[in-house]
ModelCIF file with pLDDT and N, C-alpha, C, O atoms, coordinates in Angstrom:
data_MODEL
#
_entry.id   MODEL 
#
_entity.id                         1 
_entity.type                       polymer 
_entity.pdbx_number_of_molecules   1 
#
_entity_poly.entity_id                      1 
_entity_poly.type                           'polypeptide(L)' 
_entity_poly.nstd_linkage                   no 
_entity_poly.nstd_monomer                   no 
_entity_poly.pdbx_seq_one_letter_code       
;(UNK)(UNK)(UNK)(UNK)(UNK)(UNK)(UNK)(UNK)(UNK)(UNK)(UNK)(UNK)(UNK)(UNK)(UNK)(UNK)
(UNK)(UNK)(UNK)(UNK)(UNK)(UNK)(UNK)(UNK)(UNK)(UNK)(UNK)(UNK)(UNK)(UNK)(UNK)(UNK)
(UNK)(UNK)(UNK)(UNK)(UNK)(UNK)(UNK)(UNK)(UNK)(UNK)(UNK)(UNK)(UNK)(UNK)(UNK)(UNK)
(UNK)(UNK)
;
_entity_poly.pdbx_seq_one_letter_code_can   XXXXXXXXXXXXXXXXXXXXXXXXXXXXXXXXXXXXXXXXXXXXXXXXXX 
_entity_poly.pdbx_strand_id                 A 
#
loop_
_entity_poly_seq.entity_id 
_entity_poly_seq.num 
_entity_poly_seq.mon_id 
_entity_poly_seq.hetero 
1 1  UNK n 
1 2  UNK n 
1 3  UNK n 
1 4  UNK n 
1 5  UNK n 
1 6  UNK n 
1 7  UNK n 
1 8  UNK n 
1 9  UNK n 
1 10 UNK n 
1 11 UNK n 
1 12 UNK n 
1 13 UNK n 
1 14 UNK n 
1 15 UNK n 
1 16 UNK n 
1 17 UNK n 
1 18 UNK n 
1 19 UNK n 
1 20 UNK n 
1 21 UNK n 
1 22 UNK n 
1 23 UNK n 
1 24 UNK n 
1 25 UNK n 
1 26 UNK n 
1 27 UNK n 
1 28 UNK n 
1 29 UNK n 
1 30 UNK n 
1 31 UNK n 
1 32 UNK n 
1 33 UNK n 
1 34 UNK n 
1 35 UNK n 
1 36 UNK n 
1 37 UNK n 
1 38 UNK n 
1 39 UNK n 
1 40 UNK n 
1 41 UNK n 
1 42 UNK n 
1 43 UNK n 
1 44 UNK n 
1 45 UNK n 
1 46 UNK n 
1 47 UNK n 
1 48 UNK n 
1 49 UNK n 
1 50 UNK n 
#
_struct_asym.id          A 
_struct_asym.entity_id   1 
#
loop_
_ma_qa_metric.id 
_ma_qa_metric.mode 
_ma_qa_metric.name 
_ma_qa_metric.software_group_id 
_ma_qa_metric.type 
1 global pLDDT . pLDDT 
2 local  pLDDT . pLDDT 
#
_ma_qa_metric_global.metric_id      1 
_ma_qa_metric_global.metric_value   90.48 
_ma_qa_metric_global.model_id       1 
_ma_qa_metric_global.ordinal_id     1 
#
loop_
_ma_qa_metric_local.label_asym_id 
_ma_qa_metric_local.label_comp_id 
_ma_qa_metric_local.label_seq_id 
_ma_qa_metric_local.metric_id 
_ma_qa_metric_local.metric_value 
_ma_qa_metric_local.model_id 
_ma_qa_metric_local.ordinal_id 
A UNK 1  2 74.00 1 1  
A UNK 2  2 74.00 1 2  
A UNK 3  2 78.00 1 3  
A UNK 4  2 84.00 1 4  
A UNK 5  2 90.00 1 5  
A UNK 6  2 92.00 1 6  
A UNK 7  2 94.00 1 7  
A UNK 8  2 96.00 1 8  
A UNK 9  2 96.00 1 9  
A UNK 10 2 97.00 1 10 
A UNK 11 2 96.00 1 11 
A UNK 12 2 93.00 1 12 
A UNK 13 2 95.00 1 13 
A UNK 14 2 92.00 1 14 
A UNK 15 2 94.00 1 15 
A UNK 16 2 91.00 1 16 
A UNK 17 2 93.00 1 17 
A UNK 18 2 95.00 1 18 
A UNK 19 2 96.00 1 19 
A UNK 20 2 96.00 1 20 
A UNK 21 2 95.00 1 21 
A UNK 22 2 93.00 1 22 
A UNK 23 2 91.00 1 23 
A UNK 24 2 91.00 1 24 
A UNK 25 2 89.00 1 25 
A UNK 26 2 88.00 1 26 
A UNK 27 2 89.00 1 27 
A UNK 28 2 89.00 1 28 
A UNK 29 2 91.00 1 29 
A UNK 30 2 90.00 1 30 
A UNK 31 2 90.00 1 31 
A UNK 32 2 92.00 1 32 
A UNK 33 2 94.00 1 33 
A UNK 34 2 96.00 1 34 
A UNK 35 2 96.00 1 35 
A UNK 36 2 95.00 1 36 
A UNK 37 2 93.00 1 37 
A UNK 38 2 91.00 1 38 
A UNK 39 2 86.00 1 39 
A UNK 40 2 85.00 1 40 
A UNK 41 2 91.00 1 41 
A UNK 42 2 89.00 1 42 
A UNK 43 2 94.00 1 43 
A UNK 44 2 93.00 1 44 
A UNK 45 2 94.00 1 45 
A UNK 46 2 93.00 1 46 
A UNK 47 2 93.00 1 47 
A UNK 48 2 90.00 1 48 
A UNK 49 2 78.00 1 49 
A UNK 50 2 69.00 1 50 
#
loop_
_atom_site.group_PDB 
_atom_site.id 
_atom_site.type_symbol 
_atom_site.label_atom_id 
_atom_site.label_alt_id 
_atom_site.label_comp_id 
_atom_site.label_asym_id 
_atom_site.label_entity_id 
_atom_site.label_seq_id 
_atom_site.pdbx_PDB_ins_code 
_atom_site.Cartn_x 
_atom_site.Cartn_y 
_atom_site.Cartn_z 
_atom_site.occupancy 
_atom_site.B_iso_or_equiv 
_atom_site.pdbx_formal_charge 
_atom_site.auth_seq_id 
_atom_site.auth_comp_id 
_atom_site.auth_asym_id 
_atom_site.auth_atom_id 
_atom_site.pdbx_PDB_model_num 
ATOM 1   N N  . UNK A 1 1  ? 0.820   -6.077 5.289  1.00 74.00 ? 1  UNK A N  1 
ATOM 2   C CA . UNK A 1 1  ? 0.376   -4.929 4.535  1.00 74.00 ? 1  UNK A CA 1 
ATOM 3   C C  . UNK A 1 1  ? 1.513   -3.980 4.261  1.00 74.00 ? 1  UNK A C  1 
ATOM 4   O O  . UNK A 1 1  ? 2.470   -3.867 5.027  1.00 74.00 ? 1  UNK A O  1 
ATOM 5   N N  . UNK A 1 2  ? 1.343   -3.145 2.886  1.00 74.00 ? 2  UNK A N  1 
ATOM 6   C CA . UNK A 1 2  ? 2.254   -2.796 2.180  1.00 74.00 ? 2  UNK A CA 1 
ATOM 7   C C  . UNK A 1 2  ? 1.768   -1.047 2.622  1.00 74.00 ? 2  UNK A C  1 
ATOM 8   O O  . UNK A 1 2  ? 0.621   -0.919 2.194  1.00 74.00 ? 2  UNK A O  1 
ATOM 9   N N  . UNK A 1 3  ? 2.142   0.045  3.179  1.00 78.00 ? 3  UNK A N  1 
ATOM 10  C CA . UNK A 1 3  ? 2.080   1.483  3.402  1.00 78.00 ? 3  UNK A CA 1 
ATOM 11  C C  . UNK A 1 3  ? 2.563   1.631  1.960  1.00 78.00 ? 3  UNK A C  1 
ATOM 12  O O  . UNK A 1 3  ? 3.296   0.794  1.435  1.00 78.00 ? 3  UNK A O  1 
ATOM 13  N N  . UNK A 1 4  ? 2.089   2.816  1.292  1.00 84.00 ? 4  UNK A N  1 
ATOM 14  C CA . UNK A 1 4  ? 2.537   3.785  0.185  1.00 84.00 ? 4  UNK A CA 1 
ATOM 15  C C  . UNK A 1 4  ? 2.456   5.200  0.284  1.00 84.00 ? 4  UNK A C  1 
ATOM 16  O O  . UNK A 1 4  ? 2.894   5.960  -0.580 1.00 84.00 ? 4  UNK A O  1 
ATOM 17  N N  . UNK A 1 5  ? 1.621   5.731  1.850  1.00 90.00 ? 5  UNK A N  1 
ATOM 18  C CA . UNK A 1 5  ? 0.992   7.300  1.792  1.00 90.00 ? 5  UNK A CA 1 
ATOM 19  C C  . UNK A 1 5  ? 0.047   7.321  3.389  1.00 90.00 ? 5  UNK A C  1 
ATOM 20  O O  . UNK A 1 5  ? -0.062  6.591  4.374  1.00 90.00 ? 5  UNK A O  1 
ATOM 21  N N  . UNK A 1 6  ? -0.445  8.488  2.957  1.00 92.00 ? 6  UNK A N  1 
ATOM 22  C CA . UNK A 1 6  ? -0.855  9.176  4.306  1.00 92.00 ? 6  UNK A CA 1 
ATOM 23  C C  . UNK A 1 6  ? -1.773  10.052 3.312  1.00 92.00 ? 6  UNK A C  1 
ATOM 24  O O  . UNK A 1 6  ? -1.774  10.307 2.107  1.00 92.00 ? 6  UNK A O  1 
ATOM 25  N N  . UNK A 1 7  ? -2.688  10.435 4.628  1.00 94.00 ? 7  UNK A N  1 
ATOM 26  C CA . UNK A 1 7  ? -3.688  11.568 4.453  1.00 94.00 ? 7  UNK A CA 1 
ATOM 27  C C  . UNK A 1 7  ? -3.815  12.073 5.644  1.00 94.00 ? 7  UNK A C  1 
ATOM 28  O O  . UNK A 1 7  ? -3.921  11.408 6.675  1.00 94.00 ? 7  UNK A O  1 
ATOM 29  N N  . UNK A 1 8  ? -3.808  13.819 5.526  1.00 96.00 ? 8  UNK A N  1 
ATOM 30  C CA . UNK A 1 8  ? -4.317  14.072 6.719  1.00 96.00 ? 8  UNK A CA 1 
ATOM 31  C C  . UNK A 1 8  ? -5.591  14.865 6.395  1.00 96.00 ? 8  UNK A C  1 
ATOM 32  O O  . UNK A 1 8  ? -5.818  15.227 5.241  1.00 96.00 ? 8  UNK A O  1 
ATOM 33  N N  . UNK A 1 9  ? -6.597  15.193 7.626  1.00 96.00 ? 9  UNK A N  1 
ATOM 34  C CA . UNK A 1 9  ? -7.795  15.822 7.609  1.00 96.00 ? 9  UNK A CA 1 
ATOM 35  C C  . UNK A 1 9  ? -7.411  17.726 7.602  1.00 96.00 ? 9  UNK A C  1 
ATOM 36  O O  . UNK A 1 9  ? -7.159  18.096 8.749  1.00 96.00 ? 9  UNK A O  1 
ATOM 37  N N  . UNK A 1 10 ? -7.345  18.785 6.641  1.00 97.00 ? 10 UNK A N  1 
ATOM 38  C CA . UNK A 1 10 ? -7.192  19.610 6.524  1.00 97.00 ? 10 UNK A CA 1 
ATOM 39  C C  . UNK A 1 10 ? -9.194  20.945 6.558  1.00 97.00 ? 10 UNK A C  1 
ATOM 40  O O  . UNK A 1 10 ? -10.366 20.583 6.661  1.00 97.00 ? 10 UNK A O  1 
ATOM 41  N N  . UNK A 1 11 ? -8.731  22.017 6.450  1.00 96.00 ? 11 UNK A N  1 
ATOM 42  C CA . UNK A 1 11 ? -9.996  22.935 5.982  1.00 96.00 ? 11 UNK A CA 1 
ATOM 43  C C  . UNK A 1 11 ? -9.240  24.003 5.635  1.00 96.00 ? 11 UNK A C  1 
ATOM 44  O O  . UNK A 1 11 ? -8.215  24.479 6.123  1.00 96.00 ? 11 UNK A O  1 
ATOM 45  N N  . UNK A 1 12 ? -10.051 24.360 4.527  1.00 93.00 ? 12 UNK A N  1 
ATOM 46  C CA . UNK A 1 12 ? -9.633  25.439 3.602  1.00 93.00 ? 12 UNK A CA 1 
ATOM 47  C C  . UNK A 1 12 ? -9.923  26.413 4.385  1.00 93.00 ? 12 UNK A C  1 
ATOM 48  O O  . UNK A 1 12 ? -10.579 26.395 5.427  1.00 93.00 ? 12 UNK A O  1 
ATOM 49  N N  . UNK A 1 13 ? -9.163  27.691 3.590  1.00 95.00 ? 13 UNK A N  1 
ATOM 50  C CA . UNK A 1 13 ? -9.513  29.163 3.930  1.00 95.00 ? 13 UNK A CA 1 
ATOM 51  C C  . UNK A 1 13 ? -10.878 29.442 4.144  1.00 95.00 ? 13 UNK A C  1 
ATOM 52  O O  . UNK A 1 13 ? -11.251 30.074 5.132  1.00 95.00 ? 13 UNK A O  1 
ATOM 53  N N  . UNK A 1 14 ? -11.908 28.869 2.993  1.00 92.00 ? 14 UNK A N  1 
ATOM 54  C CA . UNK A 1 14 ? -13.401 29.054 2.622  1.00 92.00 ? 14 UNK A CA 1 
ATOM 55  C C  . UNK A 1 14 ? -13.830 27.944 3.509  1.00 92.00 ? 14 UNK A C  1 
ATOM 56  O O  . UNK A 1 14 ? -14.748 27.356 2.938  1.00 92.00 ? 14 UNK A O  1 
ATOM 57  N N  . UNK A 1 15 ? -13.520 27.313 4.849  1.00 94.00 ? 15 UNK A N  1 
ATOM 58  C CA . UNK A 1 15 ? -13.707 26.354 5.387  1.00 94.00 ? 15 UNK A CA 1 
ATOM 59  C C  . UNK A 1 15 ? -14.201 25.090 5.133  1.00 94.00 ? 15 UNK A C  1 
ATOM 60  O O  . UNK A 1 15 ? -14.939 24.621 5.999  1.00 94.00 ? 15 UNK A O  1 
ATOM 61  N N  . UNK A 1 16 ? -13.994 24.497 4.254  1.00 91.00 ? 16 UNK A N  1 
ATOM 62  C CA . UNK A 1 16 ? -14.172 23.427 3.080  1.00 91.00 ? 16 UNK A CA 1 
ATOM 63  C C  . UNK A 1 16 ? -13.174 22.260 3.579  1.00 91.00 ? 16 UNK A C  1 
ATOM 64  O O  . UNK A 1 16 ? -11.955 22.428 3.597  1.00 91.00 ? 16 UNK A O  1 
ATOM 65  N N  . UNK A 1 17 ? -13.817 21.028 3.994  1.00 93.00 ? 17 UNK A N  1 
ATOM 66  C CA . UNK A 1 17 ? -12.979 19.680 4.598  1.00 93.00 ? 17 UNK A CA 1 
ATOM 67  C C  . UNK A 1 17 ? -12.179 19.277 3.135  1.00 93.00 ? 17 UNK A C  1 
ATOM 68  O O  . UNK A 1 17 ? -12.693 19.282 2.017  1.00 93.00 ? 17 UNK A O  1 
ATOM 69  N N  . UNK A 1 18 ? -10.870 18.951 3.457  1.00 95.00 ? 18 UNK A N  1 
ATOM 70  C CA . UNK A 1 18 ? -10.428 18.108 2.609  1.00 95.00 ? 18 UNK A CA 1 
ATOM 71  C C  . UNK A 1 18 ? -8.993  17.234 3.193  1.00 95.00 ? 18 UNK A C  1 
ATOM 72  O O  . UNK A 1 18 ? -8.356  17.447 4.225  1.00 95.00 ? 18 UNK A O  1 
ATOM 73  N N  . UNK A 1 19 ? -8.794  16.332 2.271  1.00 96.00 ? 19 UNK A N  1 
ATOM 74  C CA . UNK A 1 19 ? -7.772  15.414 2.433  1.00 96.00 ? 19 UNK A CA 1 
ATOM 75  C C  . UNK A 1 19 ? -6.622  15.845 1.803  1.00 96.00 ? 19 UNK A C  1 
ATOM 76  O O  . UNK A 1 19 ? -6.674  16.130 0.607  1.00 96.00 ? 19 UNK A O  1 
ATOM 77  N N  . UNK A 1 20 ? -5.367  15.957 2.561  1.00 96.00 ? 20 UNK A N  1 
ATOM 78  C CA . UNK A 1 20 ? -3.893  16.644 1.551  1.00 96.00 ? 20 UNK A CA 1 
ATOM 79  C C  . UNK A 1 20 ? -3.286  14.925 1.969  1.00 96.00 ? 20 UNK A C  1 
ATOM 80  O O  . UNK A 1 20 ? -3.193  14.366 3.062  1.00 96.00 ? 20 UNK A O  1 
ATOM 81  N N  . UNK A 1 21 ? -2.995  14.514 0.744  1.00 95.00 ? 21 UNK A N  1 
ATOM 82  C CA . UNK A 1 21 ? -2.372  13.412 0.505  1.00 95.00 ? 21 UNK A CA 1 
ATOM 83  C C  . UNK A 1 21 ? -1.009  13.238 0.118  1.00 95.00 ? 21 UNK A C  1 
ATOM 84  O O  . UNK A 1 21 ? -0.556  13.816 -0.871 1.00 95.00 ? 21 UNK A O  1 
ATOM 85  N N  . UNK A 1 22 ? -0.283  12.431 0.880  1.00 93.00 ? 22 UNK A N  1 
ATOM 86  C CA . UNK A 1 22 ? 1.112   11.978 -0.146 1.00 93.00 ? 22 UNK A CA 1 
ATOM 87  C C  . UNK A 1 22 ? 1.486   10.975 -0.221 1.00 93.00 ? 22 UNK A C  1 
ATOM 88  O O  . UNK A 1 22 ? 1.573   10.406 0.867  1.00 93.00 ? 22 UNK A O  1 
ATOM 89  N N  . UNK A 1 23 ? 1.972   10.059 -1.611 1.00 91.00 ? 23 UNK A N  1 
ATOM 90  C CA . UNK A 1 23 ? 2.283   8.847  -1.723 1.00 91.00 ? 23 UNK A CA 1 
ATOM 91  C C  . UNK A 1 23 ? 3.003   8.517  -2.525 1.00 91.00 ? 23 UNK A C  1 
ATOM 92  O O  . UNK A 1 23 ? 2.871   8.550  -3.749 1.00 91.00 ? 23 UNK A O  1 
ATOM 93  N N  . UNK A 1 24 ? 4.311   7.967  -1.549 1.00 91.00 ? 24 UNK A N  1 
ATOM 94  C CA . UNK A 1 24 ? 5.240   7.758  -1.902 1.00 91.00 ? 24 UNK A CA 1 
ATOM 95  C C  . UNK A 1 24 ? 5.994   6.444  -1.834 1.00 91.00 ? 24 UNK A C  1 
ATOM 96  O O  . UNK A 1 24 ? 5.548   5.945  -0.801 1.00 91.00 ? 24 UNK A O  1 
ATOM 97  N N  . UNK A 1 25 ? 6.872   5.603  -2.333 1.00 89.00 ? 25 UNK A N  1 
ATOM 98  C CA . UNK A 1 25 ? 7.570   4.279  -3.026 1.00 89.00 ? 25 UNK A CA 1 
ATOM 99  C C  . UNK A 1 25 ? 8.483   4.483  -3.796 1.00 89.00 ? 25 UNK A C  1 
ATOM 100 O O  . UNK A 1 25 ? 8.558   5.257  -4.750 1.00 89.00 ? 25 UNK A O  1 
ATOM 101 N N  . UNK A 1 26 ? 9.413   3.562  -3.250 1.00 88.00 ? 26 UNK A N  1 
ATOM 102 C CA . UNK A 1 26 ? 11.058  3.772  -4.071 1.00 88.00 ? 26 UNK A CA 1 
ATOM 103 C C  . UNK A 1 26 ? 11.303  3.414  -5.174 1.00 88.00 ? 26 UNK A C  1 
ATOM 104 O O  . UNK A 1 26 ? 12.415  3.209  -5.660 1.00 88.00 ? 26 UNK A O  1 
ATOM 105 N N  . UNK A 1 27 ? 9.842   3.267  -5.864 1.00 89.00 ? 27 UNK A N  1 
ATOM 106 C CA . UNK A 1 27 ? 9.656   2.971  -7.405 1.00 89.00 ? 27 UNK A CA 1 
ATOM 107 C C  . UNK A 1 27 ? 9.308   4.207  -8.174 1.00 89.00 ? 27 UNK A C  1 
ATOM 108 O O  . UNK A 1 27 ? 9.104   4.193  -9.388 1.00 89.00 ? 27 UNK A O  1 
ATOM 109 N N  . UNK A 1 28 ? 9.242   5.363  -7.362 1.00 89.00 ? 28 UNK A N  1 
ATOM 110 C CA . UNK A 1 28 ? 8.757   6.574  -7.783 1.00 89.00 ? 28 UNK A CA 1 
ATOM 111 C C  . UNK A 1 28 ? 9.760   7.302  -7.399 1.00 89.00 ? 28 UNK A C  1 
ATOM 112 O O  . UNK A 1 28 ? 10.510  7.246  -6.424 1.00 89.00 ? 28 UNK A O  1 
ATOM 113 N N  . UNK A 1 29 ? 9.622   8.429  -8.858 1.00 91.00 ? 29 UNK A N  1 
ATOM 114 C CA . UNK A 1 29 ? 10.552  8.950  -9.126 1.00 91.00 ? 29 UNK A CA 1 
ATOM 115 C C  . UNK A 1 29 ? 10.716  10.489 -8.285 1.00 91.00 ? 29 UNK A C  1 
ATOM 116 O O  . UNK A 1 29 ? 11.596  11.350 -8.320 1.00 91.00 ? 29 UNK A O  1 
ATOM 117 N N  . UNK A 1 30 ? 9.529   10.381 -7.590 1.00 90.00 ? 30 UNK A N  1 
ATOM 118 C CA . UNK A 1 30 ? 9.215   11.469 -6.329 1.00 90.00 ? 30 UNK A CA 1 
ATOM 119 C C  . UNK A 1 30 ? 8.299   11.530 -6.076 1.00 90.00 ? 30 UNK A C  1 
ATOM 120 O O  . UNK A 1 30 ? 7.376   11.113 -6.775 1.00 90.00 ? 30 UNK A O  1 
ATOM 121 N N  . UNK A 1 31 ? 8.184   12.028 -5.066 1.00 90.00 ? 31 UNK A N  1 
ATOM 122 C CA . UNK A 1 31 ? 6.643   11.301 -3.794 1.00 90.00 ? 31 UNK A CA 1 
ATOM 123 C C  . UNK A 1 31 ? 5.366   12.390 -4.776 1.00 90.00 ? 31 UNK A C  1 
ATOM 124 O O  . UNK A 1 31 ? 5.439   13.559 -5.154 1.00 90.00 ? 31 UNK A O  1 
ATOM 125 N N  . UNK A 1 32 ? 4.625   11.677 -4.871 1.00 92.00 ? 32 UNK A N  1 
ATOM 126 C CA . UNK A 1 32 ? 3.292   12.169 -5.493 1.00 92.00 ? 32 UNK A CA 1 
ATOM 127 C C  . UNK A 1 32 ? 2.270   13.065 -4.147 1.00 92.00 ? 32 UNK A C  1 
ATOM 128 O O  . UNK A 1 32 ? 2.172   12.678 -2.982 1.00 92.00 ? 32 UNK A O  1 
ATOM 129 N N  . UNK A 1 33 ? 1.620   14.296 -4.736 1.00 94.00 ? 33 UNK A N  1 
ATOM 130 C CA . UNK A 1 33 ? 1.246   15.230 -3.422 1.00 94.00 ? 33 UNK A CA 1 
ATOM 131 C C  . UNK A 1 33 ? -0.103  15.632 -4.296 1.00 94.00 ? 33 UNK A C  1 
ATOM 132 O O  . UNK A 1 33 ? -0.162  16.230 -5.370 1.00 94.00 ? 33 UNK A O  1 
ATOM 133 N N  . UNK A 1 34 ? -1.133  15.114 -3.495 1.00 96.00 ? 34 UNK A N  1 
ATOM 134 C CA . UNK A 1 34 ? -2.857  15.215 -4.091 1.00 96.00 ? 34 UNK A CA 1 
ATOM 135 C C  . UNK A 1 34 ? -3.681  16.096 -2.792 1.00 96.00 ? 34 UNK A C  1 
ATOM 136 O O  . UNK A 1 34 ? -3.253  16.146 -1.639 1.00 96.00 ? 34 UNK A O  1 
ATOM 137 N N  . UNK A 1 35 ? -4.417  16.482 -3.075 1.00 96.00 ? 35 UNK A N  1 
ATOM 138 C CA . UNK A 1 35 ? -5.708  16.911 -2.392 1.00 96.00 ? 35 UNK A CA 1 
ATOM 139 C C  . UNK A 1 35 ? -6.629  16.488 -2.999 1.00 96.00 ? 35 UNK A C  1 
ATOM 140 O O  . UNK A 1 35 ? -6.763  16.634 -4.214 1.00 96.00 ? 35 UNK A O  1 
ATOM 141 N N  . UNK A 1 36 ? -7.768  15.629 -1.928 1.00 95.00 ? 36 UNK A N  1 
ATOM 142 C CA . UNK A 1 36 ? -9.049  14.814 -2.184 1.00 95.00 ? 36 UNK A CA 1 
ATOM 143 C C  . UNK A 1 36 ? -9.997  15.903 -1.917 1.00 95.00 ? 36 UNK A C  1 
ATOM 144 O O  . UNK A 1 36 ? -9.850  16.250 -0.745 1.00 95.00 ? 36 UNK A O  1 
ATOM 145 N N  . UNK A 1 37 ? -10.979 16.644 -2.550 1.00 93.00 ? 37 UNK A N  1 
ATOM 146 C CA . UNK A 1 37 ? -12.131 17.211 -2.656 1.00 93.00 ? 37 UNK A CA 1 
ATOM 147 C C  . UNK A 1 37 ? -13.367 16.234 -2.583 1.00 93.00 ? 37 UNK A C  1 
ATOM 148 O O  . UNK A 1 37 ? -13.328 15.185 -3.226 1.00 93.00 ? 37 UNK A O  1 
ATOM 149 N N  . UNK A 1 38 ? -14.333 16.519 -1.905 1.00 91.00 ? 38 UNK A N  1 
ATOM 150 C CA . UNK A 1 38 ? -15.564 16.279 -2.063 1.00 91.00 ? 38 UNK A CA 1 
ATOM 151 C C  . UNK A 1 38 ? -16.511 17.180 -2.791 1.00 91.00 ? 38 UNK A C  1 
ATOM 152 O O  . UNK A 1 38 ? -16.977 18.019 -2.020 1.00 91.00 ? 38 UNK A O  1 
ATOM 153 N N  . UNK A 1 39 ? -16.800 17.250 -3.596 1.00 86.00 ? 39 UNK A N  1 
ATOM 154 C CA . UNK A 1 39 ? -17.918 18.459 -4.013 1.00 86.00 ? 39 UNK A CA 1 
ATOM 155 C C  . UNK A 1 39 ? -19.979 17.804 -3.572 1.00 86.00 ? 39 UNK A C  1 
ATOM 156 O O  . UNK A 1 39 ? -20.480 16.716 -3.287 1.00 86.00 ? 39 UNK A O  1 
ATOM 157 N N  . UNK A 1 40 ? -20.476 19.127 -3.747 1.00 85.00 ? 40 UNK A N  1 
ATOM 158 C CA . UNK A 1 40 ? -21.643 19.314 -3.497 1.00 85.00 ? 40 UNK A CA 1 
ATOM 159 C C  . UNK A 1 40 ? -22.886 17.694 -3.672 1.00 85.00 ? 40 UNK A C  1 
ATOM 160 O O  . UNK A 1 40 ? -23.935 17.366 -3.118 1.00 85.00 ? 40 UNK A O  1 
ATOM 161 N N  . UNK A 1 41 ? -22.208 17.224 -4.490 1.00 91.00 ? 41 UNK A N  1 
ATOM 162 C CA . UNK A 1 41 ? -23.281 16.046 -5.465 1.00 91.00 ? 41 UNK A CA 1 
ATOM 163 C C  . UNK A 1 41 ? -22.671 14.657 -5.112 1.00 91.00 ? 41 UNK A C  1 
ATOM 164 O O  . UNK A 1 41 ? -23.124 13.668 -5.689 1.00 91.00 ? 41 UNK A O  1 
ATOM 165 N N  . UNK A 1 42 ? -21.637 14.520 -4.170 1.00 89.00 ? 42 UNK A N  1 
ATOM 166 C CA . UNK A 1 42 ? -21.098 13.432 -3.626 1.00 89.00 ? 42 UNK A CA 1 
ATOM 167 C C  . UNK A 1 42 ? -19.937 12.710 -3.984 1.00 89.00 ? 42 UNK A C  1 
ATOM 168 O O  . UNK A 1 42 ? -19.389 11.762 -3.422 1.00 89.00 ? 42 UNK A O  1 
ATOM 169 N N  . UNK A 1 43 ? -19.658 13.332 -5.026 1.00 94.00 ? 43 UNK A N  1 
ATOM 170 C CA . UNK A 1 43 ? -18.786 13.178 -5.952 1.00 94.00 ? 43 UNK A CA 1 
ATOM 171 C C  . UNK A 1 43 ? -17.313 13.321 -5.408 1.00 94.00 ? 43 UNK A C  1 
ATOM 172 O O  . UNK A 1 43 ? -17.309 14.056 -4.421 1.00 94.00 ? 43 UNK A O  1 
ATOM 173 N N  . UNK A 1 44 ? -15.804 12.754 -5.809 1.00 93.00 ? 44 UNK A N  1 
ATOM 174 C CA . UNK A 1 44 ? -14.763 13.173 -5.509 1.00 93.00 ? 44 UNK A CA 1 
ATOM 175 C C  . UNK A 1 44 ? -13.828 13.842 -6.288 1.00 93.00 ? 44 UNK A C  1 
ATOM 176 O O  . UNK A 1 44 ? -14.124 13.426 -7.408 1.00 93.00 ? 44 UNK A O  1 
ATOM 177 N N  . UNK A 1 45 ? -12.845 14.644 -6.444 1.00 94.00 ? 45 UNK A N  1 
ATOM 178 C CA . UNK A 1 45 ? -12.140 15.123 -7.178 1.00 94.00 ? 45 UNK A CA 1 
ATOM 179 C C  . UNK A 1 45 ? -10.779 14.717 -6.315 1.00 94.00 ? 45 UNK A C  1 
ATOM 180 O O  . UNK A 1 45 ? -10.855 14.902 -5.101 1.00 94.00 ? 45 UNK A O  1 
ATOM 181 N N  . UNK A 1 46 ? -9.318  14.080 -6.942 1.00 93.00 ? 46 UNK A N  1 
ATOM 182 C CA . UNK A 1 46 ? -7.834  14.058 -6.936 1.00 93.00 ? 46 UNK A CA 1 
ATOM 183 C C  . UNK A 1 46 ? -7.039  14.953 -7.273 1.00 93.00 ? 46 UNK A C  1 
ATOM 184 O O  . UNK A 1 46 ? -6.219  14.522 -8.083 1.00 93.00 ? 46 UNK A O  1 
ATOM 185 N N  . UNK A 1 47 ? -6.902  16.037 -7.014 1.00 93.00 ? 47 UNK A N  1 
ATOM 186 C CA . UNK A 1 47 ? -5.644  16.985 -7.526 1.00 93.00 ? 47 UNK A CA 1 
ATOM 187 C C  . UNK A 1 47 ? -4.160  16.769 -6.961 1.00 93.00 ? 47 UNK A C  1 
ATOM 188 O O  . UNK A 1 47 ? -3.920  16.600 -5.766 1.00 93.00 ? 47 UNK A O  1 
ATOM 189 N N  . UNK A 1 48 ? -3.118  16.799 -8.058 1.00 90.00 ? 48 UNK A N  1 
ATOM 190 C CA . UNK A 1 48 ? -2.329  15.886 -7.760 1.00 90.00 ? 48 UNK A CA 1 
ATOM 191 C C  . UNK A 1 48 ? -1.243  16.736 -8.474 1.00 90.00 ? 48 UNK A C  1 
ATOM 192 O O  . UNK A 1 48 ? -1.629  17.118 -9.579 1.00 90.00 ? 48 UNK A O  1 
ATOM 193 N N  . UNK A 1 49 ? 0.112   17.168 -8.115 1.00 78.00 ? 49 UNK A N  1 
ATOM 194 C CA . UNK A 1 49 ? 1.811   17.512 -8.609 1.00 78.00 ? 49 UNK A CA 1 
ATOM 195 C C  . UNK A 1 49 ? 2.437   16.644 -7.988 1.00 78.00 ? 49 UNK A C  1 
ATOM 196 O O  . UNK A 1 49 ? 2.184   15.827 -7.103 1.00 78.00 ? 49 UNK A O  1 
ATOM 197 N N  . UNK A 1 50 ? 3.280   16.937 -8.571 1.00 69.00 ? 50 UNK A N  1 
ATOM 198 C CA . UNK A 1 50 ? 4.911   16.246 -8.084 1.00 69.00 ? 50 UNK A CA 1 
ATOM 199 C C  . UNK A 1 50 ? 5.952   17.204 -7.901 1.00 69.00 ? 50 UNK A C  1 
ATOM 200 O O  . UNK A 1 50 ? 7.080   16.835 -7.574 1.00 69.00 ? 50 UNK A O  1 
#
């Protein structure tokens, strides 16, 4: 198996669980940095810079 990233288990200010992600490969031109949201309806949201 091939690693590309990590997540760790974070909580917001508004105490809200989320995932701060980074994933990174020497095919990339710099490590990619997301936060995984869950919202209300089960749903996920990726927010993501570089």
């Amino acid at each position: 198996g091939v690693e590309i990233g990590a997540a760790w288990r974070r909580t917001s200010k508004d105490n809200r669980t989320y995932h701060s992600v980074k994933l990174d490969d020497p095919s990339f031109t710099a490590p990619i940095y997301a936060n995984l949201f869950e919202g209300d309806d089960g749903e996920c949201a990726l927010i993501w810079s570089r």
